[in-house]
CHARMM-style PDB file with segment names, atoms N, HN, CA, C and O in Angstrom:
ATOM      1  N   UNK     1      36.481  95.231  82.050  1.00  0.00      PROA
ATOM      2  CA  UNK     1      37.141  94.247  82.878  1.00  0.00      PROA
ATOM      3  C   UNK     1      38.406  94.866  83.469  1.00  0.00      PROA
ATOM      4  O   UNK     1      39.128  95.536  82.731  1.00  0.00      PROA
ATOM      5  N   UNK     2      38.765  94.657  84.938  1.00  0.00      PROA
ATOM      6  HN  UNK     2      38.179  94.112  85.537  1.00  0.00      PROA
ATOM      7  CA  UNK     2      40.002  95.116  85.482  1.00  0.00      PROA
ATOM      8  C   UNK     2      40.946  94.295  85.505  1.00  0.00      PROA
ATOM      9  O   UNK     2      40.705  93.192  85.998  1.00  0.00      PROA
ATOM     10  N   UNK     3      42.314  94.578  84.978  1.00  0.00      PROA
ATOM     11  HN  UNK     3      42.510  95.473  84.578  1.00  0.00      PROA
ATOM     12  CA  UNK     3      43.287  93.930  84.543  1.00  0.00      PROA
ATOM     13  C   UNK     3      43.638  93.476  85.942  1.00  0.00      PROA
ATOM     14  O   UNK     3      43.065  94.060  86.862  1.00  0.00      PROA
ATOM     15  N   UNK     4      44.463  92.556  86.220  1.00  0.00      PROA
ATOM     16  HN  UNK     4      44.928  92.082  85.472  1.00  0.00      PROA
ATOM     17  CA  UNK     4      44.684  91.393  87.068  1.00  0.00      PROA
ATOM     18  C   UNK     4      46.466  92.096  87.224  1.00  0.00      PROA
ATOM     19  O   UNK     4      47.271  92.589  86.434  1.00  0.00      PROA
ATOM     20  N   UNK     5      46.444  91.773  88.769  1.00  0.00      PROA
ATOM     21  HN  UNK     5      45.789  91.373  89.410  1.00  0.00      PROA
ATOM     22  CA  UNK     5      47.947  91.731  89.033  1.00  0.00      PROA
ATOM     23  C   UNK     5      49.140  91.377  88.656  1.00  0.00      PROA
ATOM     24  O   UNK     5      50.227  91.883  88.932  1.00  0.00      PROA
ATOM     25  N   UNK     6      48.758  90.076  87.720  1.00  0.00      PROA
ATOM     26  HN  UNK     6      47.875  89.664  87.495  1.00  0.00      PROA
ATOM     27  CA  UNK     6      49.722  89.457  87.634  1.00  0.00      PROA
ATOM     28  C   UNK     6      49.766  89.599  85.947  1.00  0.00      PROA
ATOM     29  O   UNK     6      50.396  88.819  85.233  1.00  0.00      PROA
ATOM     30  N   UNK     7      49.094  90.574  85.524  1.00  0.00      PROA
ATOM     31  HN  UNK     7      48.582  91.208  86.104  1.00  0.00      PROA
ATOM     32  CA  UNK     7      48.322  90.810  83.691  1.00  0.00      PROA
ATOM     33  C   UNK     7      49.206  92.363  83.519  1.00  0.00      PROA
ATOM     34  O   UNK     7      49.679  92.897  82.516  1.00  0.00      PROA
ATOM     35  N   UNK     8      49.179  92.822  85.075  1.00  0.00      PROA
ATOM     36  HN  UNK     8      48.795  92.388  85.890  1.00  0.00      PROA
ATOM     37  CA  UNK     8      49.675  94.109  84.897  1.00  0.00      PROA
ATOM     38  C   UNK     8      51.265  93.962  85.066  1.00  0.00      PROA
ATOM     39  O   UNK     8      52.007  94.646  84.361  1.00  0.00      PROA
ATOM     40  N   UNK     9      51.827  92.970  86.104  1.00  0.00      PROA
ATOM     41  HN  UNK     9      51.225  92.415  86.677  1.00  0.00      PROA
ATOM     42  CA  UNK     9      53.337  92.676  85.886  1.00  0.00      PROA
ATOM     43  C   UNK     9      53.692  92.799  84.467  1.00  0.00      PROA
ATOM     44  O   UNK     9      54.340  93.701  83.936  1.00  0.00      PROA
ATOM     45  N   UNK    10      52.845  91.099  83.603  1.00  0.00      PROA
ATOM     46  HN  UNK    10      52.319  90.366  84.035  1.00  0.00      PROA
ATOM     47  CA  UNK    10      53.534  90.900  82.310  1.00  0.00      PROA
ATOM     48  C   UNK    10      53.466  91.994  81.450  1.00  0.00      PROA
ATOM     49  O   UNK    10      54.273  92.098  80.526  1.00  0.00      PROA
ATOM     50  N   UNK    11      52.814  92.612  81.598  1.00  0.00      PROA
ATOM     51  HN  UNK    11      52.159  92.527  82.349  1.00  0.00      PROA
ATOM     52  CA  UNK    11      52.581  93.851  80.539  1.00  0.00      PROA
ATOM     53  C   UNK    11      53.827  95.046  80.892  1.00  0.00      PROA
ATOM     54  O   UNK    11      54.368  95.794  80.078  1.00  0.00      PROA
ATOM     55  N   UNK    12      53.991  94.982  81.870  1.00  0.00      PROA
ATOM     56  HN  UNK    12      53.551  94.375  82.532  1.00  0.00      PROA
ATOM     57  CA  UNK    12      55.014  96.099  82.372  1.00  0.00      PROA
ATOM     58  C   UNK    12      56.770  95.928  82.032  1.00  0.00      PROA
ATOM     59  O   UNK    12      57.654  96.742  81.766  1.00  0.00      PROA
ATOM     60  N   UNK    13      56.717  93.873  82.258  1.00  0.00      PROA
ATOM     61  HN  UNK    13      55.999  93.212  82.474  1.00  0.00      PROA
ATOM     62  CA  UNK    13      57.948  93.730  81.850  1.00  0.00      PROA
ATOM     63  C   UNK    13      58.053  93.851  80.166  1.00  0.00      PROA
ATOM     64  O   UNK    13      58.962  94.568  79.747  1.00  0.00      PROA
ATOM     65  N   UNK    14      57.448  93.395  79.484  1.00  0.00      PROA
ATOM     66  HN  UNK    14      56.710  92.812  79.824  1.00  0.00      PROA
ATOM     67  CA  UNK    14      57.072  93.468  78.001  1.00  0.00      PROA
ATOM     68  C   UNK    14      57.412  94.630  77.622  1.00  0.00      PROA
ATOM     69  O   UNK    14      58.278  94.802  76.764  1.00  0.00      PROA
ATOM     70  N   UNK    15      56.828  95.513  78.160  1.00  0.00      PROA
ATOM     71  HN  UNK    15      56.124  95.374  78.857  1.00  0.00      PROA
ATOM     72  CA  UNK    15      56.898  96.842  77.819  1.00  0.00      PROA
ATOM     73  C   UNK    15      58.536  97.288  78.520  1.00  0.00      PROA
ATOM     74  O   UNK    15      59.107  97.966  77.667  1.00  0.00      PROA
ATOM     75  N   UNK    16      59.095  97.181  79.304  1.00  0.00      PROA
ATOM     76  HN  UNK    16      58.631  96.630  79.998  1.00  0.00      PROA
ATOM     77  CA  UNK    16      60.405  97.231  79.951  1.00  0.00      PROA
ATOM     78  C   UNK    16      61.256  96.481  79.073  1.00  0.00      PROA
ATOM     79  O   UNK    16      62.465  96.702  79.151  1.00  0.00      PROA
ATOM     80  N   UNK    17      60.834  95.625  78.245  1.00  0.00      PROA
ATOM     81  HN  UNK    17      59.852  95.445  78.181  1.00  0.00      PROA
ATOM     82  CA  UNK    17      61.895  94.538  77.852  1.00  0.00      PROA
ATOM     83  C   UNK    17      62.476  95.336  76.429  1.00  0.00      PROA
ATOM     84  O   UNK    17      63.641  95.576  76.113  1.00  0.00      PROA
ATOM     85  N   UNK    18      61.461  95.582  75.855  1.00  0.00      PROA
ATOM     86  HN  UNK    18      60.514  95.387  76.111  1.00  0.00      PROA
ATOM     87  CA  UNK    18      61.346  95.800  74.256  1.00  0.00      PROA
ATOM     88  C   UNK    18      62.348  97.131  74.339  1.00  0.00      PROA
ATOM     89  O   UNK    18      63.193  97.363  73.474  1.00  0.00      PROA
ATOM     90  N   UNK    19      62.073  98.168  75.787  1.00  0.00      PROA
ATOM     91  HN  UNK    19      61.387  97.980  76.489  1.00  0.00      PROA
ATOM     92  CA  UNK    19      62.508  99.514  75.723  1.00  0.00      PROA
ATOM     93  C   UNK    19      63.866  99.181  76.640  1.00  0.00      PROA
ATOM     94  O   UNK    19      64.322 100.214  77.131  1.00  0.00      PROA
ATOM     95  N   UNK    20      64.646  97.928  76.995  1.00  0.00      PROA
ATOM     96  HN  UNK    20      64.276  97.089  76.596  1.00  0.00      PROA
ATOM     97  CA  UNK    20      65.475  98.010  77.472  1.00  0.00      PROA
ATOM     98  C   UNK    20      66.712  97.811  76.217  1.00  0.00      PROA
ATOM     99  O   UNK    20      67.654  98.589  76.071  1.00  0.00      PROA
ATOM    100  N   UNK    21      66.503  96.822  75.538  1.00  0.00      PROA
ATOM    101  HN  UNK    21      65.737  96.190  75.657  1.00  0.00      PROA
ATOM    102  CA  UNK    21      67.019  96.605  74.202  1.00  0.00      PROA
ATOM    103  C   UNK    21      67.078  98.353  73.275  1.00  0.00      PROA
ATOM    104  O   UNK    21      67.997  98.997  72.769  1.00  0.00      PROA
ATOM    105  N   UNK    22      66.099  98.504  73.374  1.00  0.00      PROA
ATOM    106  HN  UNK    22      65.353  97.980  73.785  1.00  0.00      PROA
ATOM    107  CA  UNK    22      66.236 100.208  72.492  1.00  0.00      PROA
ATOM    108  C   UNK    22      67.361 101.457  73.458  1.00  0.00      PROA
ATOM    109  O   UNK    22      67.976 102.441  73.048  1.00  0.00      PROA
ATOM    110  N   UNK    23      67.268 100.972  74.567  1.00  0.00      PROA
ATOM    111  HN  UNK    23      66.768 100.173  74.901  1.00  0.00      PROA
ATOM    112  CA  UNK    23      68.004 101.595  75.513  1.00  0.00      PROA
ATOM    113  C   UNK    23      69.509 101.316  75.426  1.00  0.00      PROA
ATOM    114  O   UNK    23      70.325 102.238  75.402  1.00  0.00      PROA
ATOM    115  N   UNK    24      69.844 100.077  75.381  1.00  0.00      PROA
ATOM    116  HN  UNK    24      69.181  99.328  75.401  1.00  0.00      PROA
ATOM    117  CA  UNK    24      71.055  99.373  75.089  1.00  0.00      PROA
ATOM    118  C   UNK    24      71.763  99.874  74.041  1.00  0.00      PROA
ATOM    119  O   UNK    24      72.972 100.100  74.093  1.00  0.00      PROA
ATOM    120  N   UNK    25      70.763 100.140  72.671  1.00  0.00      PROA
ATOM    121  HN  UNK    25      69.781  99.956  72.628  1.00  0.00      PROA
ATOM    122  CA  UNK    25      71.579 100.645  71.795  1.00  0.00      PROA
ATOM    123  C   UNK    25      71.632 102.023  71.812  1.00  0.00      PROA
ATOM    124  O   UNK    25      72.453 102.608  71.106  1.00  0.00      PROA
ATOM    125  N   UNK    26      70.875 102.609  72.517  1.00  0.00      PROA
ATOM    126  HN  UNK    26      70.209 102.134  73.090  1.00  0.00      PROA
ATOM    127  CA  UNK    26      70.982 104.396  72.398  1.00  0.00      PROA
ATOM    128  C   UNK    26      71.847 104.295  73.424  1.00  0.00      PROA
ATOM    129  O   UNK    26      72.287 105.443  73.363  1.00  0.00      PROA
ATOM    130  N   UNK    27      72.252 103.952  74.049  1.00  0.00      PROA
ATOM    131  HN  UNK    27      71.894 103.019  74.098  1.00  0.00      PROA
ATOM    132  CA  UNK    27      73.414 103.980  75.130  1.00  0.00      PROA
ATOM    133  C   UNK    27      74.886 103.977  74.425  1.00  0.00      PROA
ATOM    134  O   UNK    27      75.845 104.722  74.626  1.00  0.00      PROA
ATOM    135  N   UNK    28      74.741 102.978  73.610  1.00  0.00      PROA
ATOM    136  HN  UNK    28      73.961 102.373  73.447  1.00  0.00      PROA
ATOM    137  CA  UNK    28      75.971 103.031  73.161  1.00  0.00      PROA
ATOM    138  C   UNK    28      76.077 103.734  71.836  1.00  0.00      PROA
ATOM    139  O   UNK    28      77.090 103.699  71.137  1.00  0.00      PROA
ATOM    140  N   UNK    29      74.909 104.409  71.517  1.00  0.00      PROA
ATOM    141  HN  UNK    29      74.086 104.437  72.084  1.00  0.00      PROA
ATOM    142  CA  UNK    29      75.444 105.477  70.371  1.00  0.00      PROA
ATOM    143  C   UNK    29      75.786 106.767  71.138  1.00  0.00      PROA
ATOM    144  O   UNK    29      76.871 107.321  70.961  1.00  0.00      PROA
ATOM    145  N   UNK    30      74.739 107.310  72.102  1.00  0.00      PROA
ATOM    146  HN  UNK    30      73.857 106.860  72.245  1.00  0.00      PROA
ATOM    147  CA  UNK    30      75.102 108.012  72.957  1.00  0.00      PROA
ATOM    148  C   UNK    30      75.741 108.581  74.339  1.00  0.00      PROA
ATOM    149  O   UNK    30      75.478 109.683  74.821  1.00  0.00      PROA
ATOM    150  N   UNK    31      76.609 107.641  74.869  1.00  0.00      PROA
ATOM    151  HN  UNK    31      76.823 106.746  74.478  1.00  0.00      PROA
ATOM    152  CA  UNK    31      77.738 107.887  75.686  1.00  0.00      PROA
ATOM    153  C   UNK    31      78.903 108.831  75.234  1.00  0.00      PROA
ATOM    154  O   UNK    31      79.367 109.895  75.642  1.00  0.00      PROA
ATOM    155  N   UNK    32      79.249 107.688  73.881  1.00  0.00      PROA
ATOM    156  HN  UNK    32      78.871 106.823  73.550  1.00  0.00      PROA
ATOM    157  CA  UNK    32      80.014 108.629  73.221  1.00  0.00      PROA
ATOM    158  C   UNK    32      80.480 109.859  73.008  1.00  0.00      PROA
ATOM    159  O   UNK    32      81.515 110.493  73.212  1.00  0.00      PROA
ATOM    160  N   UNK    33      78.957 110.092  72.331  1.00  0.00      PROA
ATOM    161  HN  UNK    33      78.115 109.578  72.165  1.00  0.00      PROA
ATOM    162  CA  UNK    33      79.136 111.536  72.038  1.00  0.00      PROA
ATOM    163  C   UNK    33      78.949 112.294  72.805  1.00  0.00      PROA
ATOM    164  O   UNK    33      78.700 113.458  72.490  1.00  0.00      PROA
ATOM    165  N   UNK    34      79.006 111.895  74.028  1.00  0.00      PROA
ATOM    166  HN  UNK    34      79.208 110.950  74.284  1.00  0.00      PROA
ATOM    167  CA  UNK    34      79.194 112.827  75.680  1.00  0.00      PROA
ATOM    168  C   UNK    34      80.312 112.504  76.281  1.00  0.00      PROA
ATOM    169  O   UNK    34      80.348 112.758  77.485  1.00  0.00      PROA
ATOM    170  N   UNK    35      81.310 111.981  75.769  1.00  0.00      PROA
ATOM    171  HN  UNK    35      81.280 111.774  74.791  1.00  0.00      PROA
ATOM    172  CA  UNK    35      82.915 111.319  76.350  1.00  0.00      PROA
ATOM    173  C   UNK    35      82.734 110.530  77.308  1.00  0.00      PROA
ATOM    174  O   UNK    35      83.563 110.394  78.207  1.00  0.00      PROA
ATOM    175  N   UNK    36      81.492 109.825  77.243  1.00  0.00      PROA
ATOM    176  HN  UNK    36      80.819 109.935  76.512  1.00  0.00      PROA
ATOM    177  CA  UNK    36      81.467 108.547  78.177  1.00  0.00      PROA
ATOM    178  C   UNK    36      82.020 107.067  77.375  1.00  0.00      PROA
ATOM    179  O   UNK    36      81.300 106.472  76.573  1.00  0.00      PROA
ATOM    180  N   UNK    37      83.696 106.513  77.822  1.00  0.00      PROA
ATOM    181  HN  UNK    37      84.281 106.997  78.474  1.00  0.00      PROA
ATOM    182  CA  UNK    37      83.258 105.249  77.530  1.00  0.00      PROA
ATOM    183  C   UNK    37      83.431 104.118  78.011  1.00  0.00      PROA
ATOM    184  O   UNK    37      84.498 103.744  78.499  1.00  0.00      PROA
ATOM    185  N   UNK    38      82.078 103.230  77.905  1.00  0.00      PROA
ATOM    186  HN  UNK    38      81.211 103.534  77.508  1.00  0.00      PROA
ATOM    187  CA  UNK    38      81.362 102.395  78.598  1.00  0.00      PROA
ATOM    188  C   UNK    38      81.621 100.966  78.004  1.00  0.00      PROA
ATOM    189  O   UNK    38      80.843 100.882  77.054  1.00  0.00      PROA
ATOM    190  N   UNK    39      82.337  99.804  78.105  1.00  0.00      PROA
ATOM    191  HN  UNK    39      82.969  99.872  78.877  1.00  0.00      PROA
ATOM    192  CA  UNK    39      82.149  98.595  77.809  1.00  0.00      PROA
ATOM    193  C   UNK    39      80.524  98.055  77.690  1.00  0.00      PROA
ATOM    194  O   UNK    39      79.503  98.498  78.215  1.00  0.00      PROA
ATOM    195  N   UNK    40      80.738  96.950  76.805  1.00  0.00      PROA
ATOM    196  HN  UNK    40      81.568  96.591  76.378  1.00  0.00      PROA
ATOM    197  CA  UNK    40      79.554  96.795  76.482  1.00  0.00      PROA
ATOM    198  C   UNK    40      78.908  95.901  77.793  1.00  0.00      PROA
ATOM    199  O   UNK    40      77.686  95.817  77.912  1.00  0.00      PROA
ATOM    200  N   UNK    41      79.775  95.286  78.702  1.00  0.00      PROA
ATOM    201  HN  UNK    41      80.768  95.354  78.605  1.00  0.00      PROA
ATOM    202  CA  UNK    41      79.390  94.479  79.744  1.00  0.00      PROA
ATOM    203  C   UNK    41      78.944  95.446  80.770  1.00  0.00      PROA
ATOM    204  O   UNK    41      78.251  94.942  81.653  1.00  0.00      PROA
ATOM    205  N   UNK    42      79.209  96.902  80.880  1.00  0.00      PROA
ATOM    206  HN  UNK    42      79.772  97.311  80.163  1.00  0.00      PROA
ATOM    207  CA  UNK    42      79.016  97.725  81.670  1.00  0.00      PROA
ATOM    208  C   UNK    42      77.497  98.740  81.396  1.00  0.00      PROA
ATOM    209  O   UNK    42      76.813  99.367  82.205  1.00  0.00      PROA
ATOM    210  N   UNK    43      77.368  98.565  79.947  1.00  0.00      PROA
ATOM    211  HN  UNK    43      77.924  98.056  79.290  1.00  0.00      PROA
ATOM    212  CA  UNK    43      76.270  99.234  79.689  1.00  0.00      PROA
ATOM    213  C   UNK    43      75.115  98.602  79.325  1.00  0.00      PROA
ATOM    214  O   UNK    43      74.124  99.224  78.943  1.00  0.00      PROA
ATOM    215  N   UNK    44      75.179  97.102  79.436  1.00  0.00      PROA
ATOM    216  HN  UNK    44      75.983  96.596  79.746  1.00  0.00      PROA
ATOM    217  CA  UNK    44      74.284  95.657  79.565  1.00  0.00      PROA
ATOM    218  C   UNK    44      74.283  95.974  81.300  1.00  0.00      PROA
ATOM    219  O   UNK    44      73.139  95.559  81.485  1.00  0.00      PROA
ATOM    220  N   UNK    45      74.785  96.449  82.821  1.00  0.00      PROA
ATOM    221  HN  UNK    45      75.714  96.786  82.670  1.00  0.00      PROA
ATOM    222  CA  UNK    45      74.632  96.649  84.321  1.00  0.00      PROA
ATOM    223  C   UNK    45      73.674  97.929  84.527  1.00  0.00      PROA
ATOM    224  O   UNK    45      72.637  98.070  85.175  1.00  0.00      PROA
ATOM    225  N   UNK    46      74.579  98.985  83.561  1.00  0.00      PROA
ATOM    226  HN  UNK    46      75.422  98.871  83.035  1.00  0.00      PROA
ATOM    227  CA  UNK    46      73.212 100.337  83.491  1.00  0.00      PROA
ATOM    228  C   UNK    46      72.168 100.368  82.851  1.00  0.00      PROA
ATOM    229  O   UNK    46      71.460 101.374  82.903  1.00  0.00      PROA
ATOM    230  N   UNK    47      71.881  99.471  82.226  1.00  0.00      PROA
ATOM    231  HN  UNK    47      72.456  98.654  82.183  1.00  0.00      PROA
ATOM    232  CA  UNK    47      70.403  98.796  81.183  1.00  0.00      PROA
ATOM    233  C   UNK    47      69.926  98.340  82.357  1.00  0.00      PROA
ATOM    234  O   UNK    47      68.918  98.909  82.778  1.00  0.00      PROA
ATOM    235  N   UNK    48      70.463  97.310  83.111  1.00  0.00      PROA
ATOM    236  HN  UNK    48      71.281  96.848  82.769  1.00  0.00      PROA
ATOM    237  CA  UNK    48      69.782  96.266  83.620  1.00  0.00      PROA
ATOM    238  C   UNK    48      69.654  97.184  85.028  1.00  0.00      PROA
ATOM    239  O   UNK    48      68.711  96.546  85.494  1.00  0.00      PROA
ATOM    240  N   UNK    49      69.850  97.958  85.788  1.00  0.00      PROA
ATOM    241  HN  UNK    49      70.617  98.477  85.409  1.00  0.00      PROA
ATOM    242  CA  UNK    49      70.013  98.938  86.536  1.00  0.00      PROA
ATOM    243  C   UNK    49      68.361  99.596  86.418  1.00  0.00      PROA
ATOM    244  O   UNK    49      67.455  99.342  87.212  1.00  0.00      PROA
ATOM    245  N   UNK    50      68.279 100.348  85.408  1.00  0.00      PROA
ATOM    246  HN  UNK    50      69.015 100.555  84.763  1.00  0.00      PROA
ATOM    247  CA  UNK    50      67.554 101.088  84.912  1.00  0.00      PROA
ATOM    248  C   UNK    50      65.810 100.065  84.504  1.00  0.00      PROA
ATOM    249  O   UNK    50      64.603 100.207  84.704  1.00  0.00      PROA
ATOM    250  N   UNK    51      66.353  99.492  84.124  1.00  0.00      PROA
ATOM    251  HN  UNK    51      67.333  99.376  83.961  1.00  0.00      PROA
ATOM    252  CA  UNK    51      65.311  98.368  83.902  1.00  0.00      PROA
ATOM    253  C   UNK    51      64.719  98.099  84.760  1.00  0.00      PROA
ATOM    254  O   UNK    51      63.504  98.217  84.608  1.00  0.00      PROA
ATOM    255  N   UNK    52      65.197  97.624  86.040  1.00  0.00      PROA
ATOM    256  HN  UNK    52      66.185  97.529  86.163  1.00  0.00      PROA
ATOM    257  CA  UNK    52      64.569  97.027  87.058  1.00  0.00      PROA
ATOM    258  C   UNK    52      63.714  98.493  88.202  1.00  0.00      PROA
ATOM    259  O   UNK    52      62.955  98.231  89.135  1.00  0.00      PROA
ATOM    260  N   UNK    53      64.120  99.964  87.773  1.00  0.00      PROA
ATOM    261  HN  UNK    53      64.736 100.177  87.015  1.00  0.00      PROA
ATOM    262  CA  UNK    53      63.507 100.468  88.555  1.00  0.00      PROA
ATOM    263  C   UNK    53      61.716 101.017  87.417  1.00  0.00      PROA
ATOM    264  O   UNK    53      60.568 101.283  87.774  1.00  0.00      PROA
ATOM    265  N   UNK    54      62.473 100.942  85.909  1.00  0.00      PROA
ATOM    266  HN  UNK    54      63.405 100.726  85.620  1.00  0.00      PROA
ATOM    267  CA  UNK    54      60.898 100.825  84.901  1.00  0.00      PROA
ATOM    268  C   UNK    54      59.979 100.201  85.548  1.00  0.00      PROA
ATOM    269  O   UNK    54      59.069 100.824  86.097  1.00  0.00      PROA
ATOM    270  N   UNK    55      60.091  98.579  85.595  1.00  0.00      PROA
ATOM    271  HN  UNK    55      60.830  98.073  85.150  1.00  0.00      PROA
ATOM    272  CA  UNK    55      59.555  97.348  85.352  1.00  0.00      PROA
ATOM    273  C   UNK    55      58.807  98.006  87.428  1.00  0.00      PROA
ATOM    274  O   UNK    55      57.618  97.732  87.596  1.00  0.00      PROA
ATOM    275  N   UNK    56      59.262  98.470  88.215  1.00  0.00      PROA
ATOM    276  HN  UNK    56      60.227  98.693  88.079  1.00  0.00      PROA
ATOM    277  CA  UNK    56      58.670  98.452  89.156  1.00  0.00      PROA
ATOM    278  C   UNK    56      58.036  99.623  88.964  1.00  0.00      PROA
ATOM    279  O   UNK    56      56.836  99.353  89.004  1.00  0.00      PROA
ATOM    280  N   UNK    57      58.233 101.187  88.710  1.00  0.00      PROA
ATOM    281  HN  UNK    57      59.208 101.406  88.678  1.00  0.00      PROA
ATOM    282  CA  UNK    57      57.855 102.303  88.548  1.00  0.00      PROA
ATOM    283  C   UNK    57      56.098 101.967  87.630  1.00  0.00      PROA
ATOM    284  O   UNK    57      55.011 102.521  87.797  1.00  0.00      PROA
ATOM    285  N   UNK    58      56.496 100.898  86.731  1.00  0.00      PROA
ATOM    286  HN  UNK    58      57.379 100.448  86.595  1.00  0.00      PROA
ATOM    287  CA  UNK    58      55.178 100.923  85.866  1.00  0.00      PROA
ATOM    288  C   UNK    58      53.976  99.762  86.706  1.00  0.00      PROA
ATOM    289  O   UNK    58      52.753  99.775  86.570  1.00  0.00      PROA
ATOM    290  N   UNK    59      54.439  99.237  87.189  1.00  0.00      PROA
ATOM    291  HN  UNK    59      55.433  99.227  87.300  1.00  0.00      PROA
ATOM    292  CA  UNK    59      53.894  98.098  87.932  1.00  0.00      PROA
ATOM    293  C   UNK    59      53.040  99.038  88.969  1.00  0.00      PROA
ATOM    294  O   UNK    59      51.817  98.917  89.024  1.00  0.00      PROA
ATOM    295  N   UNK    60      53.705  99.930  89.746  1.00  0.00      PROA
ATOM    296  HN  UNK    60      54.700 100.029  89.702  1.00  0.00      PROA
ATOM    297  CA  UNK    60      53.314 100.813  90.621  1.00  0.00      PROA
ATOM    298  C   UNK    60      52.075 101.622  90.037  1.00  0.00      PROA
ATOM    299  O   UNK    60      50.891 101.819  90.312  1.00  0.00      PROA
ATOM    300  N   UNK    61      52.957 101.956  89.135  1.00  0.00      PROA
ATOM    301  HN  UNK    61      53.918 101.796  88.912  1.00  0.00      PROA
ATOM    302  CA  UNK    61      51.413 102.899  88.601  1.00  0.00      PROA
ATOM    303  C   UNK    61      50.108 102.289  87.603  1.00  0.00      PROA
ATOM    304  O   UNK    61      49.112 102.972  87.366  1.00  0.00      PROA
ATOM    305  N   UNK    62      50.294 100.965  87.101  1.00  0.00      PROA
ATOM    306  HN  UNK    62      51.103 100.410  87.293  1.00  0.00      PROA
ATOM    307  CA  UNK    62      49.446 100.789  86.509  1.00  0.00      PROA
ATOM    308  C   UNK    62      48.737 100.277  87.910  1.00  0.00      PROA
ATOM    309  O   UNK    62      47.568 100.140  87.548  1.00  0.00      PROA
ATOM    310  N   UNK    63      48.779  99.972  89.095  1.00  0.00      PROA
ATOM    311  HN  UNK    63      49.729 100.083  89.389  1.00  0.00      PROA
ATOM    312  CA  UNK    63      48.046  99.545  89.799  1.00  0.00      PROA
ATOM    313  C   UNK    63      47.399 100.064  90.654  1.00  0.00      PROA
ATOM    314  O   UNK    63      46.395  99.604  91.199  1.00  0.00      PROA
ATOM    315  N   UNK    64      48.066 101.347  90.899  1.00  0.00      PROA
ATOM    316  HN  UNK    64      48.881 101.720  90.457  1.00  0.00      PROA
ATOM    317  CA  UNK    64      47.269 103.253  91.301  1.00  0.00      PROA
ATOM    318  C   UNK    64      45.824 103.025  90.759  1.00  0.00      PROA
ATOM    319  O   UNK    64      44.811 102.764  91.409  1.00  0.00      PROA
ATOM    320  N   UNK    65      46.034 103.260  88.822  1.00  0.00      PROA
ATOM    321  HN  UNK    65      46.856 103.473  88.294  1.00  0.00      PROA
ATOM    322  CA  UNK    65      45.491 103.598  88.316  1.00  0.00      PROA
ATOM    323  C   UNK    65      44.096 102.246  88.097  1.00  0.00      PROA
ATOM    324  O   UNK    65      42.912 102.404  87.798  1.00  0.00      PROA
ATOM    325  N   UNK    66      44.632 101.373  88.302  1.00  0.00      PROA
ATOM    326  HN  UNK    66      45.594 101.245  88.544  1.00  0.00      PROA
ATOM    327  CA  UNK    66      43.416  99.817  88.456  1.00  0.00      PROA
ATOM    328  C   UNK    66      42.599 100.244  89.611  1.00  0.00      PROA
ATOM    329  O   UNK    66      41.372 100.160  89.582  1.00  0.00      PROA
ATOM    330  N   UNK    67      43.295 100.731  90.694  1.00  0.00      PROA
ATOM    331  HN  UNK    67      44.293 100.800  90.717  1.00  0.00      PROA
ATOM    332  CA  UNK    67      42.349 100.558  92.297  1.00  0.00      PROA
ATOM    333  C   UNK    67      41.920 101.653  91.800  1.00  0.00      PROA
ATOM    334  O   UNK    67      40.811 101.278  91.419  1.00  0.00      PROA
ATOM    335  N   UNK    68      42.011 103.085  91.435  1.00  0.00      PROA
ATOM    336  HN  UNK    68      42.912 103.389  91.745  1.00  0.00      PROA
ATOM    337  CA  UNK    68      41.192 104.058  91.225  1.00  0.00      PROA
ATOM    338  C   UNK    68      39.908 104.210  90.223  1.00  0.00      PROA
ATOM    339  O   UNK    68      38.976 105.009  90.315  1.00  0.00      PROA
ATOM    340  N   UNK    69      40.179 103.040  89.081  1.00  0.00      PROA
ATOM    341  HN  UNK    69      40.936 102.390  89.006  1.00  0.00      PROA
ATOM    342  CA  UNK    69      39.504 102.451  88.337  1.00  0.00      PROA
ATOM    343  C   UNK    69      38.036 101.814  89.039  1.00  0.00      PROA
ATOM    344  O   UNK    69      36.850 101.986  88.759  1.00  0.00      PROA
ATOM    345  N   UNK    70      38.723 101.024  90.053  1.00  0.00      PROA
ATOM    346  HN  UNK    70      39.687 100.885  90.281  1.00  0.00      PROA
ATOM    347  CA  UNK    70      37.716  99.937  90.993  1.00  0.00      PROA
ATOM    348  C   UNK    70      36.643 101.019  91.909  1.00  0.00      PROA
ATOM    349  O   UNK    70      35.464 100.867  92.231  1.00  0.00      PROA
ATOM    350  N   UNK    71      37.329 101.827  92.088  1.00  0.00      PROA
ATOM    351  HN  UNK    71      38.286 101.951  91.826  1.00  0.00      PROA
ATOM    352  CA  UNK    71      36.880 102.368  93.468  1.00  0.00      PROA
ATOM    353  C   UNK    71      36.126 103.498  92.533  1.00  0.00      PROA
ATOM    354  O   UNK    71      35.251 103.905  93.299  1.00  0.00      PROA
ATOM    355  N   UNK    72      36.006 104.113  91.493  1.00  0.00      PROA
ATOM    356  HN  UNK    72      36.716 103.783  90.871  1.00  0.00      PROA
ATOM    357  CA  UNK    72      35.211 104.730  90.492  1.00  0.00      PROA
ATOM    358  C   UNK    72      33.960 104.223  90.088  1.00  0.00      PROA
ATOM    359  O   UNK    72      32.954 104.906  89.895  1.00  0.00      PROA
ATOM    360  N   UNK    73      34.117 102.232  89.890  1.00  0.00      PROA
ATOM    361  HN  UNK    73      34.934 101.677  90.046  1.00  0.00      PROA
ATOM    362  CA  UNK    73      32.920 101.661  89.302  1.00  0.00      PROA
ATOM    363  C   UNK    73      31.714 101.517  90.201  1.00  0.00      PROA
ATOM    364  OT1 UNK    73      30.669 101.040  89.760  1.00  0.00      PROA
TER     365      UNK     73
END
């Protein structure tokens, strides 16, 4: 069965969501120790920054990979 447009969004943000939170905190263990420092309201803008180009980057490609899927069967 070929996953659905709107099957491949939720899956992409899900997957964006879980790794934006893991991001959040490696951010703020690791700024640091590169003499970056970042408020936490500022590194909740570069999460959310970063996030929004995932959540499209994966969207993009899981849907490459669906039409090439289609056009295979």
């Amino acid at each position: 069965m070929i996953q659905s447009r709107r099957h491949s969004l939720i899956e992409a943000c899900t997957n964006t969501a879980i790794g934006y939170g893991i991001n959040l905190v490696m951010q703020m263990v690791i700024f640091p120790i590169f003499g970056l420092h970042v408020s936490f309201k500022k590194n909740i803008g570069i999460g959310l920054a970063f996030t929004g180009v995932s959540v499209a980057r994966q969207y993009v490609i899981r849907r490459w990979f669906t039409k090439k899927t289609e056009v295979a069967s």
